[in-house]
Residue frames as a rotation matrix with the C-alpha (Angstrom) as fourth column:
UNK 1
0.185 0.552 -0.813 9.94
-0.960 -0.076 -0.269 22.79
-0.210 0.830 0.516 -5.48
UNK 2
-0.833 -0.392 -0.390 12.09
-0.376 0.919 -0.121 19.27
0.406 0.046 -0.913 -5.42
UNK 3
-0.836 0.548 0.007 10.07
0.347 0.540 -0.767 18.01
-0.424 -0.639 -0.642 -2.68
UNK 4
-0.150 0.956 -0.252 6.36
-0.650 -0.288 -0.703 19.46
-0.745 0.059 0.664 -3.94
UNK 5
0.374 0.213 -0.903 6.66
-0.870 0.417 -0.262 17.82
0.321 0.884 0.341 -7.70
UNK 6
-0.749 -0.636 0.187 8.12
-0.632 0.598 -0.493 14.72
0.201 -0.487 -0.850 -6.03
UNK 7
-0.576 0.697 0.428 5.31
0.162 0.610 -0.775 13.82
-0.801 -0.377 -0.465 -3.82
UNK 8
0.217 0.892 -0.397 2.76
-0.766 -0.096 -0.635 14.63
-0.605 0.442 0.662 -7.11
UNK 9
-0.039 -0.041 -0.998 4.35
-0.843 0.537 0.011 12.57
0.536 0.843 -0.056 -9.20
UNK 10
-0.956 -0.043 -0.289 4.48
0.022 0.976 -0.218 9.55
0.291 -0.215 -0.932 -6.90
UNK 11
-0.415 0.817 0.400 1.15
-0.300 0.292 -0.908 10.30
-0.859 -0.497 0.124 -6.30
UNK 12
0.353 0.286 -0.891 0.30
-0.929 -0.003 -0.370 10.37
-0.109 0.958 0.265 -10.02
UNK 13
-0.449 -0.538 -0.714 2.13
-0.685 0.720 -0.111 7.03
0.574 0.439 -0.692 -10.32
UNK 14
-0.917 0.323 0.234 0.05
0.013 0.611 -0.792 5.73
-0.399 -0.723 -0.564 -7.14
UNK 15
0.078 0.961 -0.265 -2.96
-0.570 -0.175 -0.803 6.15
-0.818 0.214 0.534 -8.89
UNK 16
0.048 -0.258 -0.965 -1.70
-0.942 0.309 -0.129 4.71
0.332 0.915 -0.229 -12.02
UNK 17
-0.938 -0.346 -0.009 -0.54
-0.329 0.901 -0.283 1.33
0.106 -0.263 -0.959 -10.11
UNK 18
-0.672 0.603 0.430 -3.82
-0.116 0.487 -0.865 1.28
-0.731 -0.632 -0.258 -8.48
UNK 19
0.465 0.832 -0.302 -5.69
-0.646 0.085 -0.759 1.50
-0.606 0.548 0.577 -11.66
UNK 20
-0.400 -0.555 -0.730 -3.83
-0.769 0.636 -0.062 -0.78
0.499 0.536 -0.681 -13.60
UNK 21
-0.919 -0.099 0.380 -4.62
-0.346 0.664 -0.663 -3.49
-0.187 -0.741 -0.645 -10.73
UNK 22
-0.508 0.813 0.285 -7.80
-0.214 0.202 -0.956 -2.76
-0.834 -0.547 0.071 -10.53
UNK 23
0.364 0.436 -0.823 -8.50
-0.918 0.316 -0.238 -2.81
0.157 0.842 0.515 -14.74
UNK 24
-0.749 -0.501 -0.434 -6.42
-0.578 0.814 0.059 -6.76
0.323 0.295 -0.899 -14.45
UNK 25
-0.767 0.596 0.236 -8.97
0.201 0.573 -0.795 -7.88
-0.609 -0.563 -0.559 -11.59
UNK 26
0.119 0.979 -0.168 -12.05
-0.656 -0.050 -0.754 -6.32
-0.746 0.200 0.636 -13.44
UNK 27
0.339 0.231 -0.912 -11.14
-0.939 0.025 -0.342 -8.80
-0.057 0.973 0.226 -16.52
UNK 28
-0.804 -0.538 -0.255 -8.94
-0.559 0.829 0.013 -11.81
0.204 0.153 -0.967 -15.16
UNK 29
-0.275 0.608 0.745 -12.40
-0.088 0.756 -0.649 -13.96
-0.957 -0.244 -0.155 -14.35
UNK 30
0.823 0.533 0.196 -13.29
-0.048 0.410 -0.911 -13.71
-0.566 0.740 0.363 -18.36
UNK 31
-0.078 -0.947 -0.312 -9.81
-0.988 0.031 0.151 -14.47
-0.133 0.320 -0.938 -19.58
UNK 32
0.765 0.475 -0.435 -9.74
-0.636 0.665 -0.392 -17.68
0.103 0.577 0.811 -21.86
UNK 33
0.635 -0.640 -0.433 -6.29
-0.122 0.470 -0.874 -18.31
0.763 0.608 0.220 -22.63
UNK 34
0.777 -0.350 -0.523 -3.93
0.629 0.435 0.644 -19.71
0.002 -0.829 0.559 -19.87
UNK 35
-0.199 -0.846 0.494 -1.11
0.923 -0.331 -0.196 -17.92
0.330 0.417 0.847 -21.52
UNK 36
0.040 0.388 0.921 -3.22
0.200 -0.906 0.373 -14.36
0.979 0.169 -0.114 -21.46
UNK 37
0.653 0.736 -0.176 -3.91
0.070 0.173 0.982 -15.35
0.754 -0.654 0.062 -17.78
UNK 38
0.654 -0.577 -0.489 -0.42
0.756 0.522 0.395 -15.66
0.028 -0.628 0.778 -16.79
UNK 39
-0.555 -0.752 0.356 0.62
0.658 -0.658 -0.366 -12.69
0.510 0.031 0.860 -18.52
UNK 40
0.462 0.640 0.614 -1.99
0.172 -0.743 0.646 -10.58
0.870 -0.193 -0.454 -16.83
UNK 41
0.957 0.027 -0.289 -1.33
0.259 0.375 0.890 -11.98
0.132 -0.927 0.352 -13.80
UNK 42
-0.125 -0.956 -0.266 2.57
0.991 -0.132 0.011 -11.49
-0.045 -0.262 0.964 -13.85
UNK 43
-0.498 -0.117 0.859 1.94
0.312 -0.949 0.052 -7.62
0.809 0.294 0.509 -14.86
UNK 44
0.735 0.674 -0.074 -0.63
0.039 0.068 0.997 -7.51
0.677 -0.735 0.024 -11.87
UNK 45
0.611 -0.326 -0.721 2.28
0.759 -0.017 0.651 -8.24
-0.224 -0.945 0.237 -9.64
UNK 46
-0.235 -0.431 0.871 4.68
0.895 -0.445 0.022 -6.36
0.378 0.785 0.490 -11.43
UNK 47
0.216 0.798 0.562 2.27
0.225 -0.601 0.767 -3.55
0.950 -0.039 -0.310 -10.74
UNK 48
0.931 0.238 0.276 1.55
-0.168 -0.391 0.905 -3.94
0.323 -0.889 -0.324 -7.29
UNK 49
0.008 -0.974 -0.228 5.86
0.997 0.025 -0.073 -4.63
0.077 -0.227 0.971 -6.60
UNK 50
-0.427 -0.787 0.445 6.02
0.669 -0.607 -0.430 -1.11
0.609 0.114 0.785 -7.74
UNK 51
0.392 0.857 0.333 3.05
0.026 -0.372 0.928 0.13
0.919 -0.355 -0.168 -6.11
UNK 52
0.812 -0.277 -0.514 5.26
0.557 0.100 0.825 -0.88
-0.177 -0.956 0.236 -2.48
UNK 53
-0.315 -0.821 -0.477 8.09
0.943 -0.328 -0.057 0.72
-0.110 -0.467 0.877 -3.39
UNK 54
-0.374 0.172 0.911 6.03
0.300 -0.907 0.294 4.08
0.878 0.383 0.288 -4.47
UNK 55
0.776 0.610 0.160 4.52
0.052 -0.314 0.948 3.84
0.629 -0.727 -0.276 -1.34
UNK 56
0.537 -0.779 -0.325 7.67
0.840 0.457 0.292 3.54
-0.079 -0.429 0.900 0.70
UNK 57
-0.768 -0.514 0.382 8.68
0.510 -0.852 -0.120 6.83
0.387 0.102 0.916 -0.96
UNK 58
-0.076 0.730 0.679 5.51
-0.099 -0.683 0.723 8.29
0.992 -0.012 0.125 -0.35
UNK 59
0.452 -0.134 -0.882 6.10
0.859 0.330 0.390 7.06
0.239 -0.934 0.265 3.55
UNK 60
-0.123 -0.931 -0.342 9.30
0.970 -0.186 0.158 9.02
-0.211 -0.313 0.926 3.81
UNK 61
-0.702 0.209 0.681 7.22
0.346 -0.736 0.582 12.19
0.623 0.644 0.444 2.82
UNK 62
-0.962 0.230 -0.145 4.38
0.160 0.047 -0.986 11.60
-0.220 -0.972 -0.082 4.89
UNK 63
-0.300 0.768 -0.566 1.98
-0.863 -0.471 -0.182 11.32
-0.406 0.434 0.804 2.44
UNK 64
-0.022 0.698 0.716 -0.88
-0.489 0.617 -0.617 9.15
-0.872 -0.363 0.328 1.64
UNK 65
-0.888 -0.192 0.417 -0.51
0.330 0.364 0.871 8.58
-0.319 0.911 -0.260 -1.76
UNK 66
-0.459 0.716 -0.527 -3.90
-0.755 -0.627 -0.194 9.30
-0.469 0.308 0.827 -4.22
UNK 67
-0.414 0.210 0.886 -6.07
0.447 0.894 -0.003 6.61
-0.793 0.395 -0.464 -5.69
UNK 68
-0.664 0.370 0.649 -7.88
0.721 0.087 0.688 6.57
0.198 0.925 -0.325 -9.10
UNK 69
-0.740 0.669 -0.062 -10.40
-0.670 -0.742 -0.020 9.10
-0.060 0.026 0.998 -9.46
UNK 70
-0.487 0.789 0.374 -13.81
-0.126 0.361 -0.924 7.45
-0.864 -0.497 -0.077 -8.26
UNK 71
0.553 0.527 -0.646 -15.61
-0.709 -0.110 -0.697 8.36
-0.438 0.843 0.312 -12.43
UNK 72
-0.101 -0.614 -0.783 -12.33
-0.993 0.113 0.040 6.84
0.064 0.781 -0.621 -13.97
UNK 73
-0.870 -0.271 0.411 -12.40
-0.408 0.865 -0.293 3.89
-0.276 -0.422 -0.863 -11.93
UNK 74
-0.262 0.924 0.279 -16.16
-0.496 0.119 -0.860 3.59
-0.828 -0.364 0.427 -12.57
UNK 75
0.294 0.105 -0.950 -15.97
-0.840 -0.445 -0.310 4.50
-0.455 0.889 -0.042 -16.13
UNK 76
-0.389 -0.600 -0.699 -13.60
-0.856 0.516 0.034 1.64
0.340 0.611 -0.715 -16.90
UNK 77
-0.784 0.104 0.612 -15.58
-0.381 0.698 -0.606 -0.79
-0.491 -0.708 -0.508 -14.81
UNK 78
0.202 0.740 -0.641 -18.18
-0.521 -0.474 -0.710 0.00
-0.829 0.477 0.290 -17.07
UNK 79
0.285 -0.089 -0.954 -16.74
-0.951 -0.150 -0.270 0.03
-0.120 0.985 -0.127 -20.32
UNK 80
-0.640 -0.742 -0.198 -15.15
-0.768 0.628 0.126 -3.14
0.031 0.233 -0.972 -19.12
UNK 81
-0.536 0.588 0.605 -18.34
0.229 0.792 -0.566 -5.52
-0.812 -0.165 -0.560 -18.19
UNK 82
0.531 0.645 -0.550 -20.44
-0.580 -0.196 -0.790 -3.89
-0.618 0.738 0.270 -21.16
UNK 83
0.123 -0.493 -0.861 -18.09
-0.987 -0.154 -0.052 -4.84
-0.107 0.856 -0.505 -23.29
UNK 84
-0.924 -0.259 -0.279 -17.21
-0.250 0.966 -0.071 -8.26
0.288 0.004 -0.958 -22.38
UNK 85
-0.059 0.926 0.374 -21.42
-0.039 0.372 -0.927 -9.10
-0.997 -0.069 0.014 -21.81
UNK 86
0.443 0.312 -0.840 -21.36
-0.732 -0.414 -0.540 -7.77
-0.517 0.855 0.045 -25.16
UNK 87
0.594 -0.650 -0.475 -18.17
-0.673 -0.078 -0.736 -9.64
0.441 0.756 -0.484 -26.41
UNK 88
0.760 -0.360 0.541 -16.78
-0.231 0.629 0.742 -12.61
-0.608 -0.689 0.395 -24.03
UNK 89
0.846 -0.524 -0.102 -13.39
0.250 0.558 -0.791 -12.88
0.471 0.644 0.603 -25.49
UNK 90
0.373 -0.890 -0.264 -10.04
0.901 0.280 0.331 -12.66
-0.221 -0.361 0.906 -25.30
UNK 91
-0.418 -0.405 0.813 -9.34
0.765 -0.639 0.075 -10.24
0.490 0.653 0.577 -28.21
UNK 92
0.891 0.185 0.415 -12.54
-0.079 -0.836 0.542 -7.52
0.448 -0.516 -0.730 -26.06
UNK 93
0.879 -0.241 -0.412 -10.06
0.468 0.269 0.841 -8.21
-0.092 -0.932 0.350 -23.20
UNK 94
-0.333 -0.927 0.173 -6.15
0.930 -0.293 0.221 -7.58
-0.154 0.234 0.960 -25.02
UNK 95
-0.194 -0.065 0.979 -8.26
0.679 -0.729 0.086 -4.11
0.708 0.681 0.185 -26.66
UNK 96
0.802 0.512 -0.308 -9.77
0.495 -0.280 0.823 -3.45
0.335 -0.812 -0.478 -23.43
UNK 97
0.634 -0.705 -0.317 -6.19
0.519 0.084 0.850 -3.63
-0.573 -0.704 0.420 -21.59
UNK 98
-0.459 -0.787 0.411 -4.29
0.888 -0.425 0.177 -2.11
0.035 0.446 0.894 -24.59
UNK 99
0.578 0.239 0.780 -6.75
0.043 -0.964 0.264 1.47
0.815 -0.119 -0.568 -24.17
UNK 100
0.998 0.016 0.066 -6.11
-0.053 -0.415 0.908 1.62
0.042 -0.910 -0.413 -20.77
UNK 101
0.168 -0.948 0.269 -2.03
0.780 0.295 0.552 0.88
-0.603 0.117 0.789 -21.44
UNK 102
-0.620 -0.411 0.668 -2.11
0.636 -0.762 0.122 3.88
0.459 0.501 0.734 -23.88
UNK 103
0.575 0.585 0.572 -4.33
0.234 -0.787 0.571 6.29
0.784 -0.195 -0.589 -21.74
UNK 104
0.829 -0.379 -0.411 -1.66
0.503 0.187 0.844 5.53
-0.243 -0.906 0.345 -18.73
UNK 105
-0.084 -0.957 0.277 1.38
0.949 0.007 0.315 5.73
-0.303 0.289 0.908 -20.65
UNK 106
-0.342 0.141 0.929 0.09
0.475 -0.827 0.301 9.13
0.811 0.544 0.216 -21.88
UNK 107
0.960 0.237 0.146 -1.02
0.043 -0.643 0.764 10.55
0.275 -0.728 -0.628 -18.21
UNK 108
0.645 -0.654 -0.395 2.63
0.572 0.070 0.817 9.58
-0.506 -0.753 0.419 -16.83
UNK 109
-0.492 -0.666 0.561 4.37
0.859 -0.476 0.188 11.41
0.142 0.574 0.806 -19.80
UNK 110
0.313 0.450 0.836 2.38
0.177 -0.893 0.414 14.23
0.933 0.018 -0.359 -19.15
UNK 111
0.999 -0.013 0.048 2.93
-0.049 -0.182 0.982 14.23
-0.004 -0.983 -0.183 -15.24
UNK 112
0.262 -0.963 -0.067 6.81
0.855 0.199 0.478 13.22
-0.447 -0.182 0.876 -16.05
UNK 113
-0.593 -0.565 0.573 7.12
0.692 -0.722 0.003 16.89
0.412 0.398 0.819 -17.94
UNK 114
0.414 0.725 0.550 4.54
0.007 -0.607 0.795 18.70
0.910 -0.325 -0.257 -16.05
UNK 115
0.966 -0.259 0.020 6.52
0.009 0.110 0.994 17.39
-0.259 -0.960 0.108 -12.32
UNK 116
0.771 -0.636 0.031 10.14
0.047 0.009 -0.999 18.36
0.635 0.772 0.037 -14.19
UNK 117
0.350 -0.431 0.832 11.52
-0.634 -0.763 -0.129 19.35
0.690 -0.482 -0.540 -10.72
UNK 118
0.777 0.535 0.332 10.58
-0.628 0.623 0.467 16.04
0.043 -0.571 0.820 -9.41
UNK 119
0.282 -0.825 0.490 13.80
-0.867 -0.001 0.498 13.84
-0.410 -0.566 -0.716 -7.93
UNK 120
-0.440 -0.517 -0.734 15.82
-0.890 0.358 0.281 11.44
0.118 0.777 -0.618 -10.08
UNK 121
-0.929 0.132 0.345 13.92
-0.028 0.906 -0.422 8.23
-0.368 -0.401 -0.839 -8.04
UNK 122
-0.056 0.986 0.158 10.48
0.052 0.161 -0.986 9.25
-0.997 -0.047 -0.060 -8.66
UNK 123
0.448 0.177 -0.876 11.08
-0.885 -0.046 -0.462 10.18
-0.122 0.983 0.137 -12.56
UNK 124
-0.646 -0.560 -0.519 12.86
-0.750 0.594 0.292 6.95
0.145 0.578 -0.803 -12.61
UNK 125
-0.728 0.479 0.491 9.85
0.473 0.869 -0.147 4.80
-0.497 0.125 -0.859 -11.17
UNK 126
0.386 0.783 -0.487 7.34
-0.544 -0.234 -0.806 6.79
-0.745 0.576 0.336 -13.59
UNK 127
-0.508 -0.445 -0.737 10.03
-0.850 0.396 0.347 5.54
0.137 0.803 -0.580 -16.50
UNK 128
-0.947 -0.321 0.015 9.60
-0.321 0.946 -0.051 2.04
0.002 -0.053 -0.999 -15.15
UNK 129
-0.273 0.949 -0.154 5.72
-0.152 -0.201 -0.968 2.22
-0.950 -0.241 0.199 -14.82
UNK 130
0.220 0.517 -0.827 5.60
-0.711 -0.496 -0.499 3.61
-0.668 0.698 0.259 -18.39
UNK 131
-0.584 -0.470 -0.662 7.83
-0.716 0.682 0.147 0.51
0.382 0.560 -0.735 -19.71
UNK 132
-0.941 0.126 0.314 5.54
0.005 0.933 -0.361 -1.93
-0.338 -0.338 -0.878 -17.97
UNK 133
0.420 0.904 -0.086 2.06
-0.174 -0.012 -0.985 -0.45
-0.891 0.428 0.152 -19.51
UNK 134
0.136 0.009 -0.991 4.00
-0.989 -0.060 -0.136 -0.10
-0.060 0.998 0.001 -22.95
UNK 135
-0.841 -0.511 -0.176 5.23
-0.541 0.789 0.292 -3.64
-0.010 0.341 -0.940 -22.66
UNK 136
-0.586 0.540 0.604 1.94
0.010 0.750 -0.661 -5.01
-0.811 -0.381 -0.445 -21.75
UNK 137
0.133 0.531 -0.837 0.34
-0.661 -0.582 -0.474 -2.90
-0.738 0.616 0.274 -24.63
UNK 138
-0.047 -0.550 -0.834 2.68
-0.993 -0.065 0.099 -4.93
-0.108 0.832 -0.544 -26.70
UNK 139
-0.921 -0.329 0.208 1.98
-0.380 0.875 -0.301 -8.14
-0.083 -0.357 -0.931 -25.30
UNK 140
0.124 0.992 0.008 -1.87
-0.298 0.045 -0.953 -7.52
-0.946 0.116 0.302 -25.79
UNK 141
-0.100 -0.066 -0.993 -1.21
-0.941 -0.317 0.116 -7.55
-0.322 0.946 -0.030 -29.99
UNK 142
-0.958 -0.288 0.014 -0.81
-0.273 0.922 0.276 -11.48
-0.092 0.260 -0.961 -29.78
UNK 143
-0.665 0.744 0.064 -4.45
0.601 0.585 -0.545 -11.65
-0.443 -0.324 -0.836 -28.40
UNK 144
-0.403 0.494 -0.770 -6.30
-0.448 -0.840 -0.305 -8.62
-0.798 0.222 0.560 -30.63
């Protein structure tokens, strides 16, 4: 049961990384502020740091890992160019990034008490995951 809730959560957490990434890229070409730009960008790497070491565990399993669901990924691609055609700003951008920072942080708490069995490393990079969407959430508030 160790090993089963293990590999889900680090797959749940590989999906998470990979959406995160992929909302920064869909938004860092209409980003205004240099400041905003750098902080994306640092959370981007951030991101994809943990994204190697989840995979690294997910190695040592033998498992691929799980990307975004194909709708979600779409969905937010969406919601994200409508919006900013609609709205070219900064502030669409910080509200944009702060949903998707509280829809994350709320799948991994769900997947961190749903995977309960799941080995001290992998609940400890979901922790660290969730502290990098909440911090960014918080870091969005300057630009809302």
């Amino acid at each position: 049961m160790i090993e089963q809730d293990t590999v889900k959560l680090l797959r749940e957490c590989d999906a998470g990384v990979k959406m995160g990434v992929s909302s920064i890229d869909d938004v860092l070409g209409y980003v205004r502020a240099h400041d905003l730009k750098t902080l994306l960008e640092q959370c981007k790497r951030e991101h994809e740091k943990l994204g190697g070491e989840i995979q690294t565990l997910l190695d040592r399993y033998r498992d691929e890992g799980k990307d975004p669901s194909p709708i979600a990924q779409r969905m937010s691609w969406l919601k994200a160019n409508v919006m900013l055609v609609m709205h070219e700003s900064d502030k669409t951008i910080a509200d944009l990034m702060t949903d998707g920072c509280n829809m994350g942080v709320k799948s991994l708490n769900r997947y961190l008490n749903q995977y309960e069995a799941a080995d001290e490393v992998s609940k400890d990079i979901t922790k660290r995951l969730i502290n990098l969407e909440e911090k960014l959430a918080v870091d969005m508030r300057d630009y809302l």
